[in-house]
DSSP file (Angstrom, degrees, kcal/mol; ACC not computed):
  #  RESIDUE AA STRUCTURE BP1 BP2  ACC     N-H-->O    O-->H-N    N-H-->O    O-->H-N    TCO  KAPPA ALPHA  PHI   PSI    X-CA   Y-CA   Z-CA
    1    1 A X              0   0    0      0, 0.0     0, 0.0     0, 0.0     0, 0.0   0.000 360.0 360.0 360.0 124.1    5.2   20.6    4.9
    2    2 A X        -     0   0    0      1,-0.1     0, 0.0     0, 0.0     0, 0.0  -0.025 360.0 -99.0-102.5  32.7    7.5   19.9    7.6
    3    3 A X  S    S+     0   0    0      1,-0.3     2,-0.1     2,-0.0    -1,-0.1   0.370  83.1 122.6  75.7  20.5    9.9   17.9    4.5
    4    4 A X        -     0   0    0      1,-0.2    -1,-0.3    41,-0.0    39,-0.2  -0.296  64.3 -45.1 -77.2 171.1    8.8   14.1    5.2
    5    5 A X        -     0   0    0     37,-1.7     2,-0.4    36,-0.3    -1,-0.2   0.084  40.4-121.8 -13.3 133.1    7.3   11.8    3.0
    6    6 A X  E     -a   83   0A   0     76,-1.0    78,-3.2    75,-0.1     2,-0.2  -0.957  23.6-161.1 -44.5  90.1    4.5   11.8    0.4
    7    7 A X  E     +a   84   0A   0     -2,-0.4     2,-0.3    76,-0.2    78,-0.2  -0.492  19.7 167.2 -88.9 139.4    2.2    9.4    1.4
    8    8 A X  E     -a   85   0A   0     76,-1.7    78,-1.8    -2,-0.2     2,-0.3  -0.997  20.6-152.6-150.5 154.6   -0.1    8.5   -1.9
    9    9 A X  E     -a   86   0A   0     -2,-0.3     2,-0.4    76,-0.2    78,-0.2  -0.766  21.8-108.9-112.6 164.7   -2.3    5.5   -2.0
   10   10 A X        -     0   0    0     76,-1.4     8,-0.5    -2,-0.3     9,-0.4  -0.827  32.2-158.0-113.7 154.7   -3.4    3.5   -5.6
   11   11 A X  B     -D   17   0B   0     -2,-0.4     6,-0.3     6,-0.2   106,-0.1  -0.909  11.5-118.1-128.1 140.2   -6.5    3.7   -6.7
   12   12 A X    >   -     0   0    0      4,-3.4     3,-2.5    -2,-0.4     2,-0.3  -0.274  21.5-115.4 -72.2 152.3   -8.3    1.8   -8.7
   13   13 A X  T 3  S+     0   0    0      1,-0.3   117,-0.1   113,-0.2    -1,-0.1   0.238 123.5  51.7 -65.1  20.2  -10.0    2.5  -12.5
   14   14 A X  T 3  S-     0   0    0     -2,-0.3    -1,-0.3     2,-0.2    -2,-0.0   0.117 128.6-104.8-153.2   6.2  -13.4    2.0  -10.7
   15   15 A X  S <  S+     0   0    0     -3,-2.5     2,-0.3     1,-0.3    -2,-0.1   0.428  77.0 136.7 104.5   3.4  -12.4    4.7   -7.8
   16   16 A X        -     0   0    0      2,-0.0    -4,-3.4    -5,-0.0     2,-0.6  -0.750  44.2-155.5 -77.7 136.8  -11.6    1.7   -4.9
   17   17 A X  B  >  -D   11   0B   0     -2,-0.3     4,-1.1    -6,-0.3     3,-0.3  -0.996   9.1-165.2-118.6  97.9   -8.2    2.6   -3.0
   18   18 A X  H  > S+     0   0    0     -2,-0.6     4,-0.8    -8,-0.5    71,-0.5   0.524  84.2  61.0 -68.2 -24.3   -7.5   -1.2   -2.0
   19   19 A X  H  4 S+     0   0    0     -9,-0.4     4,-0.5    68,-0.3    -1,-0.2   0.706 109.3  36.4-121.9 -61.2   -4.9    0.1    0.5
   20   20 A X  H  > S+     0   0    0     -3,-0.3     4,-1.2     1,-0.2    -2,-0.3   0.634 110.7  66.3-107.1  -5.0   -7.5    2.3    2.7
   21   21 A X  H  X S+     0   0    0     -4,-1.1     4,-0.5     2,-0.2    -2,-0.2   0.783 102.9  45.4 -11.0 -57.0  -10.3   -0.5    2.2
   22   22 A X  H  X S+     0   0    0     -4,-0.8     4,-0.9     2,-0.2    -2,-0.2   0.824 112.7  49.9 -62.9 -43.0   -8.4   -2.6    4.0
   23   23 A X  H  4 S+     0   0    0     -4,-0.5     3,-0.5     1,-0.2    -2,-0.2   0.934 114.3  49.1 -51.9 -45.5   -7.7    0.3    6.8
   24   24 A X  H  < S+     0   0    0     -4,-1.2    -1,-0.2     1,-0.3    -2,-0.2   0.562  98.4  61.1 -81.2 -11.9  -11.3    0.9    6.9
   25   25 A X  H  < S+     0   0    0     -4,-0.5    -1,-0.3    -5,-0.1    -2,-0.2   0.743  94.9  82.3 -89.0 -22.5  -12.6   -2.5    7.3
   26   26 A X  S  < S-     0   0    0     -4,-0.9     3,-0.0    -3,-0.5     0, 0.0  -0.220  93.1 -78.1 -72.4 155.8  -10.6   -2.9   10.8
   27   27 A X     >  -     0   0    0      4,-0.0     4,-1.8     5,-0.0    -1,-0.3   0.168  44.9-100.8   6.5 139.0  -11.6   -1.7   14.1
   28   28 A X  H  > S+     0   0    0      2,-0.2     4,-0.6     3,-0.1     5,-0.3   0.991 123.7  43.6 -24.3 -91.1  -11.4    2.0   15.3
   29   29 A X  H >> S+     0   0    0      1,-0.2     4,-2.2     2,-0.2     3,-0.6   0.765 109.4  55.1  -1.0 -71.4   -8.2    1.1   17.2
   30   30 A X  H 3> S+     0   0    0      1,-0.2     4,-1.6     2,-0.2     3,-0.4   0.968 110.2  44.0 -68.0 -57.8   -6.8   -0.9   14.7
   31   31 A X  H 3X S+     0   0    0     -4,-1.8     4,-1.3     1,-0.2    -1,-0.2   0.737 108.0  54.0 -37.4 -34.7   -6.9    1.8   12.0
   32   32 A X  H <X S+     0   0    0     -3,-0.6     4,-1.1    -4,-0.6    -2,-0.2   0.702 111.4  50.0 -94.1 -24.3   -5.7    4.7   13.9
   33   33 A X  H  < S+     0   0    0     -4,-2.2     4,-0.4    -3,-0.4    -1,-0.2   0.918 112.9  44.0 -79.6 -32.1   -2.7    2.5   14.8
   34   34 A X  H >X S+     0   0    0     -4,-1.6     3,-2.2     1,-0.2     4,-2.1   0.925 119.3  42.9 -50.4 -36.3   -2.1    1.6   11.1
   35   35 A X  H 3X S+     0   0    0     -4,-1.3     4,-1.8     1,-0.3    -2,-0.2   0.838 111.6  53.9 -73.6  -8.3   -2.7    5.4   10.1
   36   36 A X  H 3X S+     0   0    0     -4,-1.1     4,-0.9     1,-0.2    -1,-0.3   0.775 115.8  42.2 -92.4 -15.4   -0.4    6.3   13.4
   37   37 A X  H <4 S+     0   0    0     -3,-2.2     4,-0.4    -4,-0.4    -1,-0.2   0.558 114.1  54.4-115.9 -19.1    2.5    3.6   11.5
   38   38 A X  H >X S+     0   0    0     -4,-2.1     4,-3.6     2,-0.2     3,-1.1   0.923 104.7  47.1 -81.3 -33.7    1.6    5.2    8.6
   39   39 A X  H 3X S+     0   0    0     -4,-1.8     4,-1.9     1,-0.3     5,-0.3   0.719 106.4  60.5 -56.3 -27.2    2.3    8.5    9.8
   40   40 A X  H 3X S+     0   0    0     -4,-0.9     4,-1.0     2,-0.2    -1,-0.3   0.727 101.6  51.2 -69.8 -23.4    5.4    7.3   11.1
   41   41 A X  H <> S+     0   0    0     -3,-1.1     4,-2.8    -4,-0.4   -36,-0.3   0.913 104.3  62.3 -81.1 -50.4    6.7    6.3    7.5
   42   42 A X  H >< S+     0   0    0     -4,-3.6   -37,-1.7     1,-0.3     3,-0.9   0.905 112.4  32.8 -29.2 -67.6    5.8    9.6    6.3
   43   43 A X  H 3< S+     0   0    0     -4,-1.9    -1,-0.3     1,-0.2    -2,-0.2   0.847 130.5  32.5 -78.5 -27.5    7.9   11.2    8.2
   44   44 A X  H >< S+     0   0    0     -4,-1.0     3,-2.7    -5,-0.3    -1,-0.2   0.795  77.6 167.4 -89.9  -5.7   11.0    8.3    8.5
   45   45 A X  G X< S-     0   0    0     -4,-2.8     3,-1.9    -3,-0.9    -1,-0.1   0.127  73.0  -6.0  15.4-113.6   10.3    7.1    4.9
   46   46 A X  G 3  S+     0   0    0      1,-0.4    -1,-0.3     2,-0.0    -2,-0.1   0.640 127.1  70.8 -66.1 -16.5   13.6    4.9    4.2
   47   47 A X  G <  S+     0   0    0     -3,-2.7    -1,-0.4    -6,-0.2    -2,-0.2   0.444  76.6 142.3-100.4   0.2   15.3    5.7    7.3
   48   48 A X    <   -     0   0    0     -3,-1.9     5,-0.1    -4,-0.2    -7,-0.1   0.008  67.5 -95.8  35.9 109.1   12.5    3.5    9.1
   49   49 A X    >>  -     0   0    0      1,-0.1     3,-1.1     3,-0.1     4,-0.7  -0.499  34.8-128.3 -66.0 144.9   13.6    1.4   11.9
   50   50 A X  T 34 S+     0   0    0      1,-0.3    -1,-0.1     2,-0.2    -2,-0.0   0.828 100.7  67.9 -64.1 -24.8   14.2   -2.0   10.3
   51   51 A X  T 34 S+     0   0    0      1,-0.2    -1,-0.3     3,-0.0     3,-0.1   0.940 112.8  36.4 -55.2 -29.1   11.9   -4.2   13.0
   52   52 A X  T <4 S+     0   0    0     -3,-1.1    12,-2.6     1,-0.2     2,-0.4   0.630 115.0  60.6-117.0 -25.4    9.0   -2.3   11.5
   53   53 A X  B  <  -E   63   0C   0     -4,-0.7     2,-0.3    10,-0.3    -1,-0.2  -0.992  57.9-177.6-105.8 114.1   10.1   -2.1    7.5
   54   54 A X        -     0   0    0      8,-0.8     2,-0.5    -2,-0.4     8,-0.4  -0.926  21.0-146.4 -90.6  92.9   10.7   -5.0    5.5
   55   55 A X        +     0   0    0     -2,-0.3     6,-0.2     6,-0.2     3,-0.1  -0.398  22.9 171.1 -87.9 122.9   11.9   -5.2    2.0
   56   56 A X        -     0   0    0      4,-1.6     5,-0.2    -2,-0.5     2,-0.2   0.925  65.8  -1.8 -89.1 -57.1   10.2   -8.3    0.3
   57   57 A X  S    S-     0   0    0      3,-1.4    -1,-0.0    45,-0.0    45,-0.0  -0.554  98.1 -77.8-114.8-171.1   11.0   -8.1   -3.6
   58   58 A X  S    S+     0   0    0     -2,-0.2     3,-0.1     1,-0.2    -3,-0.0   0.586 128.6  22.2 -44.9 -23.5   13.0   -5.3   -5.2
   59   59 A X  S    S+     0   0    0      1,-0.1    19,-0.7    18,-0.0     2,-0.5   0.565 109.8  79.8-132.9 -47.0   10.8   -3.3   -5.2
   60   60 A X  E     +B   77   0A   0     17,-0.1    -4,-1.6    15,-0.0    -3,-1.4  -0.824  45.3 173.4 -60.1  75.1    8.4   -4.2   -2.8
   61   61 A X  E     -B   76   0A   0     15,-2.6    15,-0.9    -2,-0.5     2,-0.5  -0.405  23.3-124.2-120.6-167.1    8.2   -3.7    0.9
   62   62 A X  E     -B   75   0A   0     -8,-0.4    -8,-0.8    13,-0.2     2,-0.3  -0.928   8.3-150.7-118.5 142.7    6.0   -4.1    4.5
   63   63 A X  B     -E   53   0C   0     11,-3.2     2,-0.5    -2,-0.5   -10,-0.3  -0.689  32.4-141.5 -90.3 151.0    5.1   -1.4    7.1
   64   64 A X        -     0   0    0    -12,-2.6     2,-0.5    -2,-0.3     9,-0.1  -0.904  23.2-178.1-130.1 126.2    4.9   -3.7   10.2
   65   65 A X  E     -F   72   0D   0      7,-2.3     7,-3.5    -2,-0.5     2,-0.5  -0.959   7.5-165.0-132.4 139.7    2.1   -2.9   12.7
   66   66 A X  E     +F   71   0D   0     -2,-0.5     5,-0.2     5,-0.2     2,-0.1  -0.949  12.7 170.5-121.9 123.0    1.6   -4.8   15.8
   67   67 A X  E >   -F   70   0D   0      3,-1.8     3,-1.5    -2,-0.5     2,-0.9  -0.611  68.9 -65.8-137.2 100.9   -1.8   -4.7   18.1
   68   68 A X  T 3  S-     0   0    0      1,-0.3     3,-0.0    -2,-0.1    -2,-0.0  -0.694 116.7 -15.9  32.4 -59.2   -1.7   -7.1   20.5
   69   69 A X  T 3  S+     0   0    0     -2,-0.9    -1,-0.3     2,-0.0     2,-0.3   0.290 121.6  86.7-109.8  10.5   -1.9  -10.6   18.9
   70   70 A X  E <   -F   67   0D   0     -3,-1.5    -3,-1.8    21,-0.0     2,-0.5  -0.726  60.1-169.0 -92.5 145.5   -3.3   -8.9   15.0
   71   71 A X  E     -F   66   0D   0     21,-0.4    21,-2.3    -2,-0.3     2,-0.2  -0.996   3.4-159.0-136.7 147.1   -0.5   -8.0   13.2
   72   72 A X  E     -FG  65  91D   0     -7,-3.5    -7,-2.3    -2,-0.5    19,-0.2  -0.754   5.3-161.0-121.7 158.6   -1.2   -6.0   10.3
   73   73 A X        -     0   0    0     17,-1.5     2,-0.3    -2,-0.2    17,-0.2  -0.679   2.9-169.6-138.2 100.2    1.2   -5.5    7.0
   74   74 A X        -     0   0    0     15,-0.2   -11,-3.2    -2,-0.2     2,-0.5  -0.642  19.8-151.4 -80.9 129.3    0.6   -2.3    4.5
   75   75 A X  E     +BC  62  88A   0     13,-4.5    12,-3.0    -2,-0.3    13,-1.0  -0.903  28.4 144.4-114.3 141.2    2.7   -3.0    1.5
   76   76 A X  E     -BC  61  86A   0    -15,-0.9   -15,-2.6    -2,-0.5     2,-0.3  -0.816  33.8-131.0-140.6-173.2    4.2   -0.2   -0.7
   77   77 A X  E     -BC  60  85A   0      8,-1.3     8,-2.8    -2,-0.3     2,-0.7  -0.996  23.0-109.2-149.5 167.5    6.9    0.9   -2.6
   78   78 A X  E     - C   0  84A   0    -19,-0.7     2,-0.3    -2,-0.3     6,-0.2  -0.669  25.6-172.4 -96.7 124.3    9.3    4.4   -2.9
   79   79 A X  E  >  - C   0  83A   0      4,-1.6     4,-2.1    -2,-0.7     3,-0.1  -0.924  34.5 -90.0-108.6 147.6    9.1    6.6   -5.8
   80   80 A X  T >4 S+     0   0    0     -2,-0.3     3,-0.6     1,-0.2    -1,-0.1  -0.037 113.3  48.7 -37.7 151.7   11.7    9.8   -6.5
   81   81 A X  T 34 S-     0   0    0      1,-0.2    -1,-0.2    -3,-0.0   -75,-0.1   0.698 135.3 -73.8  93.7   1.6   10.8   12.8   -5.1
   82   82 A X  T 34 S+     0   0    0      1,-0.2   -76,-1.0   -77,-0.1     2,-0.3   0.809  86.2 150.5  12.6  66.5   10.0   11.1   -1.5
   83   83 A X  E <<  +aC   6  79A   0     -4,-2.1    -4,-1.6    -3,-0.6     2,-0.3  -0.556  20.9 176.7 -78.7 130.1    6.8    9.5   -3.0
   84   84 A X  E     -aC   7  78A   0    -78,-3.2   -76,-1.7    -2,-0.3     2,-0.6  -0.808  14.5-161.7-138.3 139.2    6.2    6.5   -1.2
   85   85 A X  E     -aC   8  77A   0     -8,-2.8    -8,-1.3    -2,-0.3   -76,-0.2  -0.902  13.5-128.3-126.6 105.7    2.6    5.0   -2.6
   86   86 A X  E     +aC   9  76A   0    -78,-1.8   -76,-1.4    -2,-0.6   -10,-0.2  -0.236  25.1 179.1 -61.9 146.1    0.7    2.5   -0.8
   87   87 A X  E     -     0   0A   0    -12,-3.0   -68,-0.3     1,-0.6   -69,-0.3   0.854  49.8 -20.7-113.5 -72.0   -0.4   -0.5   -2.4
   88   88 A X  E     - C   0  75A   0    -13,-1.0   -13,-4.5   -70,-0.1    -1,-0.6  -0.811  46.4-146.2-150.9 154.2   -2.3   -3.0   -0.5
   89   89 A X        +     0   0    0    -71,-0.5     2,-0.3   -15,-0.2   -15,-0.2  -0.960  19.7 162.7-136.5 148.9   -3.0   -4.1    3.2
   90   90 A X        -     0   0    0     -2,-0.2   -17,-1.5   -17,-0.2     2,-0.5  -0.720  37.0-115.9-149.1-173.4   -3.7   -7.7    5.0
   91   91 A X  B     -G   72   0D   0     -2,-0.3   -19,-0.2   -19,-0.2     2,-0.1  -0.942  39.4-122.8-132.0 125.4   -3.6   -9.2    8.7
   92   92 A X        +     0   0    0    -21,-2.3   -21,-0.4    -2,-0.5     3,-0.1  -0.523  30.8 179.7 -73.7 147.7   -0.9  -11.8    8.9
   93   93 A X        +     0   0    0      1,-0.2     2,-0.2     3,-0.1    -1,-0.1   0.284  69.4  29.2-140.5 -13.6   -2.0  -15.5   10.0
   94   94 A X  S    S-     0   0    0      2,-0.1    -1,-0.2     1,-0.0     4,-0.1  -0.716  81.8 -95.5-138.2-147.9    1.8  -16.6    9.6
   95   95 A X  S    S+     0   0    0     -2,-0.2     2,-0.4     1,-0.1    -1,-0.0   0.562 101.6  56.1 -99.8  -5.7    5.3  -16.4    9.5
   96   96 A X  S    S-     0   0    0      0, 0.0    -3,-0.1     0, 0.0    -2,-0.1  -0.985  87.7-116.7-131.2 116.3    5.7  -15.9    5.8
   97   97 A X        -     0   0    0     -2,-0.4    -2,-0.1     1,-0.2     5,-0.1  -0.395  49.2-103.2 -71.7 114.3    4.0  -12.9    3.9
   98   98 A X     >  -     0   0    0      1,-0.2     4,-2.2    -2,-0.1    -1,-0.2   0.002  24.5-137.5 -39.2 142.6    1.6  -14.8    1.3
   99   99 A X  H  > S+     0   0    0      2,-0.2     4,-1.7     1,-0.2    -1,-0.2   0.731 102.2  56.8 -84.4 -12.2    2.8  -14.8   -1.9
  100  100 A X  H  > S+     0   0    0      2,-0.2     4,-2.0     3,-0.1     5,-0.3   0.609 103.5  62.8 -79.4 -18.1   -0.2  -14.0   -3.8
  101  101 A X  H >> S+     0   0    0      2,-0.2     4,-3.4     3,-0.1     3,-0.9   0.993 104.8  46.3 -55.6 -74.1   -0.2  -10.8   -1.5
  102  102 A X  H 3X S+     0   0    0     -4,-2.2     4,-2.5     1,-0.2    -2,-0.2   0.910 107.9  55.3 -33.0 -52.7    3.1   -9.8   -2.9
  103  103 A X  H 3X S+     0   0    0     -4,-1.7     4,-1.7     1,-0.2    -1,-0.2   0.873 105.2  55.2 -56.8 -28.5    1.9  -10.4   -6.7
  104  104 A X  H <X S+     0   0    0     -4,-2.0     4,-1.1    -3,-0.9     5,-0.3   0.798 105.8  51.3 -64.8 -43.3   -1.0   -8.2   -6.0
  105  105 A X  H  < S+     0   0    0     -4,-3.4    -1,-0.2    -5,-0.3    -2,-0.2   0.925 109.1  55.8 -72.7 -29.7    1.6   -5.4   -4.9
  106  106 A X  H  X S+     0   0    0     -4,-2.5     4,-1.8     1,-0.2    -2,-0.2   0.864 106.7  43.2 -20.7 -77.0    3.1   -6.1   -7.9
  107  107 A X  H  < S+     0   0    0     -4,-1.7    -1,-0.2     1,-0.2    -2,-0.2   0.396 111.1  51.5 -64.5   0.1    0.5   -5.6   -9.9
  108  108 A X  T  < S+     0   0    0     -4,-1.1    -1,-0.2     2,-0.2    -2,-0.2   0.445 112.2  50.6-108.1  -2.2   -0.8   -2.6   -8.4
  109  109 A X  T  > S+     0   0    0     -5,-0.3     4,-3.5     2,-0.1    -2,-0.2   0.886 110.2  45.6 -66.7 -53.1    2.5   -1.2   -8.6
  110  110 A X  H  X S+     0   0    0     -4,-1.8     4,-0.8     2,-0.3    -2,-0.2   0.739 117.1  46.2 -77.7 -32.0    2.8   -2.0  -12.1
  111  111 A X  H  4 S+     0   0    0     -5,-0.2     4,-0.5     2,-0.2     5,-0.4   0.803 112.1  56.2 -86.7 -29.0   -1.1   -0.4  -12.4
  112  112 A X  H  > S+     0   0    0      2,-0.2     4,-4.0     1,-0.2    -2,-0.3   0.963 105.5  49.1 -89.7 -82.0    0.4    2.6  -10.2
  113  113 A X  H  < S+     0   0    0     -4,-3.5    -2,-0.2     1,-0.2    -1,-0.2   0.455 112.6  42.2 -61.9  -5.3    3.4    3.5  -12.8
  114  114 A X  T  < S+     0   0    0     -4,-0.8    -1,-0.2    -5,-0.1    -2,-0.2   0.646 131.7  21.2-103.1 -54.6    1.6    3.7  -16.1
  115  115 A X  T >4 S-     0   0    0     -4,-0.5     3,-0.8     1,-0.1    -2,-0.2   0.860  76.9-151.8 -79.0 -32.8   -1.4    5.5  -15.0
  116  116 A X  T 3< S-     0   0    0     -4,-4.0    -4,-0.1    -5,-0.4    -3,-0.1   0.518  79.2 -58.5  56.7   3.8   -0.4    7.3  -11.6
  117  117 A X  T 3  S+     0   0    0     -6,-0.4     2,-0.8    -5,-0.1    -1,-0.2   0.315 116.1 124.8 124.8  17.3   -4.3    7.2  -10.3
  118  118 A X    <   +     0   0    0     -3,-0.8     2,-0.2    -4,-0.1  -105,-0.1  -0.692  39.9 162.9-118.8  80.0   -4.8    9.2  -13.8
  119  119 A X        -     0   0    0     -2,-0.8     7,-0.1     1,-0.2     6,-0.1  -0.748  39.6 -77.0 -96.0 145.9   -7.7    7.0  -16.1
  120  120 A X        -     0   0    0     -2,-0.2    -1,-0.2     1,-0.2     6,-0.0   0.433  28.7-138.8 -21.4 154.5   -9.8    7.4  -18.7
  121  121 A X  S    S+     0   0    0      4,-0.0     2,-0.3     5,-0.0    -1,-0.2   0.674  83.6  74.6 -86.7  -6.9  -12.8    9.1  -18.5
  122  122 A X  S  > S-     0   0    0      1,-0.1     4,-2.9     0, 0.0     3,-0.1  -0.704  81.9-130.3-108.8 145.5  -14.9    7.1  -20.3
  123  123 A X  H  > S+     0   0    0     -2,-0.3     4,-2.1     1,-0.2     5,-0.1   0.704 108.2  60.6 -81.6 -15.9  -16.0    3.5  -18.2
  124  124 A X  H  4 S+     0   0    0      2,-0.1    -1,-0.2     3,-0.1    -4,-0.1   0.702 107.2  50.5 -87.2  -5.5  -15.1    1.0  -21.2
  125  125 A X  H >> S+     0   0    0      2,-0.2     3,-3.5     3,-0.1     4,-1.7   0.887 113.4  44.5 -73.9 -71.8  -11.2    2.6  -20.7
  126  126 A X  H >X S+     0   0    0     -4,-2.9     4,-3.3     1,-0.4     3,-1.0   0.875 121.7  38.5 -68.0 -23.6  -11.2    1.9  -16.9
  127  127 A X  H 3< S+     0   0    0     -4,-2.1     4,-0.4     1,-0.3    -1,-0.4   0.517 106.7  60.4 -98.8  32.4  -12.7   -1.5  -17.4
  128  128 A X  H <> S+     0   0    0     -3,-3.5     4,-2.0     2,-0.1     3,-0.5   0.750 115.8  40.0 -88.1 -42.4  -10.7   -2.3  -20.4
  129  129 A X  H XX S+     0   0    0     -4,-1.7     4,-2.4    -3,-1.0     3,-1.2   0.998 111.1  49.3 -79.8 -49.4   -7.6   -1.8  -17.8
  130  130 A X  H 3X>S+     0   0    0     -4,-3.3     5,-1.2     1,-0.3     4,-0.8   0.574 112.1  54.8 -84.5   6.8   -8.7   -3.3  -14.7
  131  131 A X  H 345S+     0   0    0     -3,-0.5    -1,-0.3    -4,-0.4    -2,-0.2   0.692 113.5  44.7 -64.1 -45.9   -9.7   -6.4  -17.3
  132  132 A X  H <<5S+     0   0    0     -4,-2.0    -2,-0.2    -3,-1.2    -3,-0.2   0.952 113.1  47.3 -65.9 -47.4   -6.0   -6.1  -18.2
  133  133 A X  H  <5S-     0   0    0     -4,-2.4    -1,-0.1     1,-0.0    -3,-0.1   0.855  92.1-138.6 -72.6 -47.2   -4.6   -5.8  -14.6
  134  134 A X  T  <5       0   0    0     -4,-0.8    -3,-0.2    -5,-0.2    -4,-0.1   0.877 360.0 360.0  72.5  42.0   -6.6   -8.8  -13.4
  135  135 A X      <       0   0    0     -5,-1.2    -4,-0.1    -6,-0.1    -5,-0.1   0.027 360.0 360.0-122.3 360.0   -7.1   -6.3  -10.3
């Protein structure tokens, strides 16, 4: 471990990682340049030049990845311990990061900090949660 970041991604009670779904549904190209931006967070976590990190709620913030007119936004947030735990991913179509995007990071934050990717074992637990979550 060369002392950067813990990148960890949330995963759902039904074993979907919303985060790298998104990653994987792009283009070659376009993936290895998020994972190359992701790799760049590892290692700069908070110290992140600002053009490229954006803090949206308290809590909340945007990786910003630019390939040629797509602009992509992975949203996460920092845990102790220099966790930082990916939430969700989108393609921008304007100037203002949807808000229902945010609530979603929200809730999968919120989904992220009681459980830690650690759910029942039995399938009427996970979908009893992801009924709760609205995820």
């Amino acid at each position: 471990m060369d002392g950067g970041f813990i990148i960890e991604y949330v995963e759902l009670p039904n074993g979907r990682v919303p985060a790298r779904d998104f990653i994987d549904s792009l283009g070659d190209k376009a993936a290895a340049r998020v994972d190359a931006f992701i790799g760049r967070l590892r290692i700069y976590g908070n110290r992140m030049e600002a053009k490229f990190v954006k803090k949206l709620t308290g809590d909340i913030f945007e990786l910003r990845v630019k390939q040629f007119d797509r602009i992509f936004r992975i949203l996460f947030f920092y845990q102790p311990g220099m966790l930082i735990v990916i939430t969700s991913g989108f393609q921008k179509k304007s100037q203002e990061t949807p808000p229902a995007e945010i609530a979603r990071a929200e809730r999968l934050r919120k989904l992220w900090l009681k459980y830690r990717n650690r759910y029942p074992v039995s399938e009427k637990g996970r979908e009893a949660i992801e009924k709760e979550t609205g995820l």
